[in-house]
C-alpha positions as CSV (number, residue, x, y, z in Angstrom):
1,X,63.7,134.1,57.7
2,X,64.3,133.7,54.1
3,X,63.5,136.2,51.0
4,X,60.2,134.9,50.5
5,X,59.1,134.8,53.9
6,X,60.9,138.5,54.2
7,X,58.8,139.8,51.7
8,X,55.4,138.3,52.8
9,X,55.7,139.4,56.3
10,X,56.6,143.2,55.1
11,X,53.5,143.2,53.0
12,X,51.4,142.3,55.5
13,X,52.4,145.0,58.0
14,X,52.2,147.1,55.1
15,X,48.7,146.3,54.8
16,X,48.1,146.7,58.3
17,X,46.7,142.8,58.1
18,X,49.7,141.8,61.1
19,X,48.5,142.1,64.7
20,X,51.7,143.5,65.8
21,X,51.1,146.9,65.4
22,X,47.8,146.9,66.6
23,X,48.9,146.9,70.3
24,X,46.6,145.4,73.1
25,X,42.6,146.6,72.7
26,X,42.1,148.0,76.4
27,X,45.8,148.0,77.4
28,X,47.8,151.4,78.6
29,X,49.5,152.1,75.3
30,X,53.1,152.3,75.9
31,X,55.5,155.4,76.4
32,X,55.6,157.6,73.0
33,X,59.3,157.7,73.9
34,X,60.6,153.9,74.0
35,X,59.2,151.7,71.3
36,X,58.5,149.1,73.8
37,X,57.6,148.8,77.7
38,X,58.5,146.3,80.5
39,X,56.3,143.9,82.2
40,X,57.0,141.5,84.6
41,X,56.3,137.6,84.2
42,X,55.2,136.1,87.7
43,X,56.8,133.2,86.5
44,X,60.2,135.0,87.5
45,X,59.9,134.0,91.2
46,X,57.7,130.7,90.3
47,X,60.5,129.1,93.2
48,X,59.6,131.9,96.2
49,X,55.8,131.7,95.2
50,X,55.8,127.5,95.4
51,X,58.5,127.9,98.2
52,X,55.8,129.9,100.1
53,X,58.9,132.6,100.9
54,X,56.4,135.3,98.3
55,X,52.9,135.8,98.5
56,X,50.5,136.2,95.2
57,X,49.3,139.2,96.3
58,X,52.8,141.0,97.0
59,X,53.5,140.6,93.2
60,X,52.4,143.8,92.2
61,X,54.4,145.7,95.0
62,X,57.3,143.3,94.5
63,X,57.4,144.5,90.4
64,X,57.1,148.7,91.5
65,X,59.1,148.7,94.4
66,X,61.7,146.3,93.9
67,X,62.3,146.4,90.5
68,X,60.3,149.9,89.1
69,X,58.4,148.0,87.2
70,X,54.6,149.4,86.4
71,X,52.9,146.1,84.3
72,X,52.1,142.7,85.5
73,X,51.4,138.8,83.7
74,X,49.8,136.5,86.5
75,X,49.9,132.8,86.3
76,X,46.7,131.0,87.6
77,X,48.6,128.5,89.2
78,X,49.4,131.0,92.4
79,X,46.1,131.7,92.7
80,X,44.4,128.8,90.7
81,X,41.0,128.4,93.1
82,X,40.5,132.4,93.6
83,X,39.2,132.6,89.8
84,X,35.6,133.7,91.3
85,X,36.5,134.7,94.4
86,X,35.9,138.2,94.0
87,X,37.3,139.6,97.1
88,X,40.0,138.0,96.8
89,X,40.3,139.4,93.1
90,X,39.3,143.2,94.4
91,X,42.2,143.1,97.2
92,X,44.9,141.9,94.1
93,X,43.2,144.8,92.5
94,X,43.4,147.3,94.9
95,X,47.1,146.7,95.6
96,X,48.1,147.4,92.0
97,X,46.3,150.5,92.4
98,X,48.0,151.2,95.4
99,X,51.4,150.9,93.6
100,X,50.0,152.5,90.0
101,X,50.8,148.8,88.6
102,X,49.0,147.3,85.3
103,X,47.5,143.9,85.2
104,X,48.2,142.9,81.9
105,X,47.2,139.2,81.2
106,X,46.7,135.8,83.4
107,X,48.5,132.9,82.3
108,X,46.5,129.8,82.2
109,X,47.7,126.6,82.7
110,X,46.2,122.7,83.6
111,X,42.4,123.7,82.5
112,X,42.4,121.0,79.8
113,X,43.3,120.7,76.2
114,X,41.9,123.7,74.1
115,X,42.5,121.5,71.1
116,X,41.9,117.7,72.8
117,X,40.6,114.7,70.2
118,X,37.8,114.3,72.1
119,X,35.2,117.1,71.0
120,X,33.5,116.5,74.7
121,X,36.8,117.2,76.6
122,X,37.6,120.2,74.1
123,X,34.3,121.6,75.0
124,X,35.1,121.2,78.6
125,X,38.7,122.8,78.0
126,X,37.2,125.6,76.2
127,X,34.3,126.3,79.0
128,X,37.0,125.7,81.9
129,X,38.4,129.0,80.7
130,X,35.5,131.2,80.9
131,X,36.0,132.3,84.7
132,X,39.5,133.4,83.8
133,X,38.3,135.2,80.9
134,X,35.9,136.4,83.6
135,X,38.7,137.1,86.4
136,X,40.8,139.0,83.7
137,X,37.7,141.5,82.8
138,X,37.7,141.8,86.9
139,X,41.4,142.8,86.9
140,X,41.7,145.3,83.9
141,X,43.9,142.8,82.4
142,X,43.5,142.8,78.3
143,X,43.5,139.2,77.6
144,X,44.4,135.2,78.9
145,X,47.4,133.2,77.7
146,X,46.5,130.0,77.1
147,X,48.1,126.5,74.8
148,X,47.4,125.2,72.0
149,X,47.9,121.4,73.2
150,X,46.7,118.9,70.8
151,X,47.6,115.3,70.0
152,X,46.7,113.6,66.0
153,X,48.6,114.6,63.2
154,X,50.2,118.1,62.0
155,X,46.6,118.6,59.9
156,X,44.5,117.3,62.7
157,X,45.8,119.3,65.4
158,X,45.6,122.4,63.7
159,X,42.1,121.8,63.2
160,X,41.2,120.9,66.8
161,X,43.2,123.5,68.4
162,X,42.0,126.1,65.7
163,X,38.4,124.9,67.0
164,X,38.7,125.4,70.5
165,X,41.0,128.6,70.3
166,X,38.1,130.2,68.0
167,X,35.2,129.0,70.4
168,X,37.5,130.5,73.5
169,X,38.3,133.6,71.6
170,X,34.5,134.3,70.6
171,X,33.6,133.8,74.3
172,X,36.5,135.7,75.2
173,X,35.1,138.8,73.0
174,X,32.2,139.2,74.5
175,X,34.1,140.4,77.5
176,X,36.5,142.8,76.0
177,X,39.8,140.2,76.6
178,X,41.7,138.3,74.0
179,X,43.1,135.4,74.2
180,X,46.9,134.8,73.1
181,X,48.8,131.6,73.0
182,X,52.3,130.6,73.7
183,X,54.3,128.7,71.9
184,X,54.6,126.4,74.5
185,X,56.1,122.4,73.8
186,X,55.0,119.9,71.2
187,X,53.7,121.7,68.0
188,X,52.8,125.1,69.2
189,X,57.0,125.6,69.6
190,X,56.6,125.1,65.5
191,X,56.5,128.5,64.0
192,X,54.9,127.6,61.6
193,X,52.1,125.4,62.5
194,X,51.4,127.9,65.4
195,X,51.0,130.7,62.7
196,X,48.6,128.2,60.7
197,X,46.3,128.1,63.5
198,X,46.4,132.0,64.0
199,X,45.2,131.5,60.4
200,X,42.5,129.1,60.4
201,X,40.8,131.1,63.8
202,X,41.4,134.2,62.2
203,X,39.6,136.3,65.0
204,X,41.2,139.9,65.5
205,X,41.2,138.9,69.4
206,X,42.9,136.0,69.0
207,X,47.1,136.2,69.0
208,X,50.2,135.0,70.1
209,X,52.5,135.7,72.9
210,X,56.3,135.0,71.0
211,X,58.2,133.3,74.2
212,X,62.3,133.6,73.2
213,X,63.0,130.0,74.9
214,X,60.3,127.5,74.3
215,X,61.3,126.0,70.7
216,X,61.3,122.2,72.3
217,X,59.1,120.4,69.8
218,X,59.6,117.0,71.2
219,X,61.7,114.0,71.0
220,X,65.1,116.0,71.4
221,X,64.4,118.7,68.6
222,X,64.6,122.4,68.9
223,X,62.8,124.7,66.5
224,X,65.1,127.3,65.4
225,X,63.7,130.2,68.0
226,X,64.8,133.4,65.4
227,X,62.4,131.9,62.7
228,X,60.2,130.9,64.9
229,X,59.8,134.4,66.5
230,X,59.5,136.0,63.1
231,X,56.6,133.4,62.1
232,X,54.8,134.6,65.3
233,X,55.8,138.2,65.3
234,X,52.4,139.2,62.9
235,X,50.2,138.1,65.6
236,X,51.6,139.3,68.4
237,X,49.7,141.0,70.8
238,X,52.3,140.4,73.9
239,X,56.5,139.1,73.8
240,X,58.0,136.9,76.5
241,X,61.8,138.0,76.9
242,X,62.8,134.4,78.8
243,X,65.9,134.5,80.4
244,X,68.0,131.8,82.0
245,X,71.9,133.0,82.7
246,X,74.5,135.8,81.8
247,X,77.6,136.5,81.0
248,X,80.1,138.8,82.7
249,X,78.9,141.6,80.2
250,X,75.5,141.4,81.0
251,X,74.3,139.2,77.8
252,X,72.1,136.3,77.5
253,X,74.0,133.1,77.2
254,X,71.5,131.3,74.8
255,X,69.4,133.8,73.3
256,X,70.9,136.5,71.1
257,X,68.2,139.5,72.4
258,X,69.8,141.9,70.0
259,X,69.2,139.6,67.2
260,X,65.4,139.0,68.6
261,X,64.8,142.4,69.6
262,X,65.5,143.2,66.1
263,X,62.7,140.6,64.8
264,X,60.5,142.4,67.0
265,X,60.8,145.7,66.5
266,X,61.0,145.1,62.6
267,X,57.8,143.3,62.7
268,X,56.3,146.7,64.0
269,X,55.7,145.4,67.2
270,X,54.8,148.4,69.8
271,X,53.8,147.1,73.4
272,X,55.1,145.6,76.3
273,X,57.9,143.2,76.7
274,X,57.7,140.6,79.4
275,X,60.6,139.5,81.8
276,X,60.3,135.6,82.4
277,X,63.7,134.4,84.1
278,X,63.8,130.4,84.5
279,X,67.3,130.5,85.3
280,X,68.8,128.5,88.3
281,X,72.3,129.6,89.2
282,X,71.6,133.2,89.9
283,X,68.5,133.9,92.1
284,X,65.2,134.6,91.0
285,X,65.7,138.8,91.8
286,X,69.3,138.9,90.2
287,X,67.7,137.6,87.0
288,X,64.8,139.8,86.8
289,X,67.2,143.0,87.2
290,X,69.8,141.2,84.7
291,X,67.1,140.8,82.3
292,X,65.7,144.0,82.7
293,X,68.8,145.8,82.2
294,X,69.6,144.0,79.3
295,X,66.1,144.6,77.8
296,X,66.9,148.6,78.6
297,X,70.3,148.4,76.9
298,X,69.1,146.7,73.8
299,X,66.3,149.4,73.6
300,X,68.2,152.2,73.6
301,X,70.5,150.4,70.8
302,X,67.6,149.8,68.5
303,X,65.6,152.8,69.2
């Protein structure tokens, strides 16, 4: 982050006009005594849940008792045809409360293109949401992560994803959940077209979920992920730690989490902090308690 960029980001936290330090609407507000909580990405065993060696609705005992971890993120992809079943939805309920665990957000994925050319299709993107938006309220969670998937030019996607993020968020409001994207390949891994469109919808229950590893932007480029953290930091309303191998002192070889951790907590971020290991040479539960650890360590350094 340059000067400039410095400066404008300080005055808008200042002003109280970033998102980050407005914390989740309807979320548990995190522990006066850490500056940040940890959740748990169901991602993290995405090979056990495909493998069929995990079951959906062991997640939320798997996080408490295996790991002592008390919030979870959902992917719709483990349970993609259960988005009305509601007793299906009220037994993945009632084992959280069984363990004292959070539902924090579902993670929404192959529903369509919020931000597709066609203005048919986007409509259809957009509506295919509403019974997640729907299954969340049923949960307790406090909001959907979706993508920002376009195709056009820079200008012409922000428009069309802007358009479909604003019609999705206004829906989205009427239920009490927000709806946050990722930056998640093609232009939404560009800090700063992401933070456009956060921009142009400029909805208070729209946000971003700043992922530490998804910077690919196409065609063999990387998007330098420290900028484009801070770019996404003001509208934060959830952080993805991704994770993918460590060193013999316990560090993350590709991500610098002191060095992000910092972006975060200067951007007066204030809520939970997601574990997402995509990591193949250790297994999926050595990763989550690597990460987690090193999450732990680097709070206590920056507290």
């Amino acid at each position: 982050m340059d000067r400039r960029q410095f400066l404008e980001q300080s005055a808008r936290i200042a002003a109280g006009t970033g998102l980050a330090s407005l914390g989740c609407r309807g979320a548990r507000t995190p522990n006066p005594s850490s500056w940040f909580q940890i959740s748990l990405a169901e991602w993290s065993f995405h090979k056990a849940l495909f493998a069929g060696q995990m079951d959906h609705l062991d997640f939320a005992k798997v996080a408490k008792t295996d790991f002592g971890i008390d919030a979870v993120e959902y992917v719709n992809q483990f349970f993609k045809d259960k988005a009305r079943d509601q007793t299906y939805l009220g037994e993945m309920k009632r084992r959280c409360g069984d363990h004292g665990v959070e539902s924090r957000l579902i993670m929404i994925d192959d529903e369509g293109d919020l931000g597709d050319a066609d203005s048919a299709a986007r409509t259809k993107a957009v509506e295919n949401h509403y019974k997640w938006v729907e299954a969340a309220k049923f949960l307790g969670c406090f909001a959907i992560r979706v993508n920002a998937r376009s195709t056009g030019s820079y200008d012409e996607q922000l428009e069309r994803a802007a358009d479909g993020l604003r019609r999705l968020t206004q829906f989205g409001a009427q239920h009490g959940i927000a709806v946050i994207v990722e930056n998640h390949g093609g232009l939404s891994s560009n800090g700063q077209w992401l933070s456009a469109v956060m921009k142009r919808v400029n909805l208070p229950d729209c946000g971003t979920l700043p992922d530490f590893g998804n910077f690919d932007v196409g065609d063999g480029q990387e998007y330098d992920r420290y900028k484009g953290v801070a770019e996404l930091m003001p509208f934060a309303k959830a952080v993805s730690a991704k994770s993918h191998d460590f060193d013999a002192a316990g560090n993350e070889t590709r991500i610098d989490y002191r060095r992000m951790m910092r972006i975060v907590k200067d951007a007066g971020y204030r809520s939970f902090v997601g574990i997402e290991y995509e990591g193949d040479r250790l297994s999926e539960p050595e990763g989550v308690r690597l990460t987690k650890a090193l999450l732990e360590k680097v709070r206590a350094e920056l507290a």
